[in-house]
N, C-alpha and C positions, 0 to 999 in steps of 0.2 A: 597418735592415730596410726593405724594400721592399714597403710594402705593396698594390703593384699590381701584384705576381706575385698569384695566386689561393692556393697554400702559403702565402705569407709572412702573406696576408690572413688564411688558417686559424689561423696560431699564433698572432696575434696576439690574434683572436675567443676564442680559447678563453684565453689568458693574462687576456683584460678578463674574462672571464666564472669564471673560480676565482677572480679576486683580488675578484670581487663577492658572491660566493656565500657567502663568511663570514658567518655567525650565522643562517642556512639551516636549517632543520630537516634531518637524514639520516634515511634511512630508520630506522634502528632508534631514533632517536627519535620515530618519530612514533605515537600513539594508537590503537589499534584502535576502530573507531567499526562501528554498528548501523545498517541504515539500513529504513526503511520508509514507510509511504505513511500517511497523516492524513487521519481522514473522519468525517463526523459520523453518529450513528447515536441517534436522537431527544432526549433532551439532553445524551447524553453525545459526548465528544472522543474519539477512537481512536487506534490507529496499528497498522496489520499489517506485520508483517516483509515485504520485498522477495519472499525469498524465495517466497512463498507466493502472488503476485499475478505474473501473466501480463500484462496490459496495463491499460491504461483508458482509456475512450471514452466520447464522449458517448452519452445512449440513441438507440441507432438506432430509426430505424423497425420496426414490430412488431406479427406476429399473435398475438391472444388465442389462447389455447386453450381448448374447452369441458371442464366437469367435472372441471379443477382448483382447489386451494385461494385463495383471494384473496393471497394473497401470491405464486403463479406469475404472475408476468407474462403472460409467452407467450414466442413464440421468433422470434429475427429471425433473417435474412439478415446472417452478416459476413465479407466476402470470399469469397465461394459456398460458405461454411459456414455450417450451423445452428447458435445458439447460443439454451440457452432460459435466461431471464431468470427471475428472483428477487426479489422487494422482501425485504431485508432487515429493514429496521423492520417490514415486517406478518411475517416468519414467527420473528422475536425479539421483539418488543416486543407482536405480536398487532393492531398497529394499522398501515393501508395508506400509505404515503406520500401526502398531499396534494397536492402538486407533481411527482409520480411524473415527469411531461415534463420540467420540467427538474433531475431528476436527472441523476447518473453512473454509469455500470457500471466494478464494481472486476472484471478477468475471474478467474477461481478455475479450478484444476483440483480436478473433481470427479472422482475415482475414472476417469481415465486421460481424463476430458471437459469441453472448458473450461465454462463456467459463468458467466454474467453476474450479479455482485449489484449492483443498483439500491442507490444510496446517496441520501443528499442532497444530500449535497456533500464535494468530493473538499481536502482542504486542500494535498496536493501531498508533495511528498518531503522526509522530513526525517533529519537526521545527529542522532546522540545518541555522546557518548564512550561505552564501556563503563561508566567509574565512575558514570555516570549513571544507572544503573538500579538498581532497588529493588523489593525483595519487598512495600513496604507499597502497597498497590494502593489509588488513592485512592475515595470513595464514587464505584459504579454503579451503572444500576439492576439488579436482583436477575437478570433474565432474561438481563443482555450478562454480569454477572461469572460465571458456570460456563466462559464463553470468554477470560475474564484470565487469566493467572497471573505475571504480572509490570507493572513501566512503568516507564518514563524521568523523571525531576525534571533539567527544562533552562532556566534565566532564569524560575523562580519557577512555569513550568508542568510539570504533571504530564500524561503521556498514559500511558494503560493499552493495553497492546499484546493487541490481540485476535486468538484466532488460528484462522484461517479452516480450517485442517488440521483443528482440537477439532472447528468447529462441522459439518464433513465427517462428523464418523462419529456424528453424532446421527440419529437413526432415523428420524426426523419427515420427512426433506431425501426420503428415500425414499418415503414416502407421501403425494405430491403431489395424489392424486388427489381427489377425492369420495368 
């Protein structure tokens, strides 16, 4: 075979690469895995499903609003849209983020409007197998678990999967004001 025809080069590439490919995972073996985003929410460890989060960004710049609850941030400018911000720890936990600046915003669609929740810190993206999840939800504190109802056990850690959809249809999210 002539491997300086460009065909011959072809068959050749592709005979090296089957004869390598042996003990390869195929698709139907491979795992159905969860994937979701890790963030801390005062001492507890989190993780929201993918699904459910839009992006995340550092806190932009940002006006107060008057005559809202101390957990309403205000609303920035992102990409010459309005987005209004959230501390989550002050409107879960009742207590304001200390470092609120160098937080991160997890973005949420709220009722068809993205939505910025202020975190503390973002841990990043994490893969879980399916076998890896479990209904025994490890201790949180009492005002995050009404927003659990599952989590993952992976290398000895546990994350309880918070879901930002639950925490959407609580009543409170609506009455931001004074």
């Amino acid at each position: 075979m002539d491997i300086n025809h460009p065909f011959d080069f072809l068959l050749d590439l592709e005979q090296r690469c089957q004869a390598n490919a042996a003990g390869l995972p195929t698709l139907d073996e491979t795992e159905d895995e969860w994937v979701g985003i890790g963030f801390k929410l005062g001492d507890d460890k989190l993780i929201a499903p993918m699904s459910e989060i839009e992006e995340i960004l550092e806190l932009p710049e940002f006006t107060y609003v008057p005559g809202v609850k101390s957990w309403m941030v205000g609303v920035a400018n992102v990409r010459g849209g309005l987005l209004p911000l959230m501390d989550l720890k002050g409107f879960i936990l009742g207590e304001d983020l200390k470092q609120r600046k160098n937080g991160k915003v997890i973005v949420i669609n709220y009722k068809g409007f993205n939505t910025g929740v202020v975190v503390e810190e973002v841990y990043g993206m994490k893969h879980f197998l399916n076998k890896e999840q479990t209904s025994q939800i490890p201790a949180v504190h009492e005002n995050v678990s009404k927003y659990v109802a599952m989590a993952f056990n992976q290398e000895g850690d546990s994350w309880p999967v918070f879901s930002f959809q639950s925490m959407t249809q609580d009543e409170r999210l609506a009455q931001a004001s004074l």
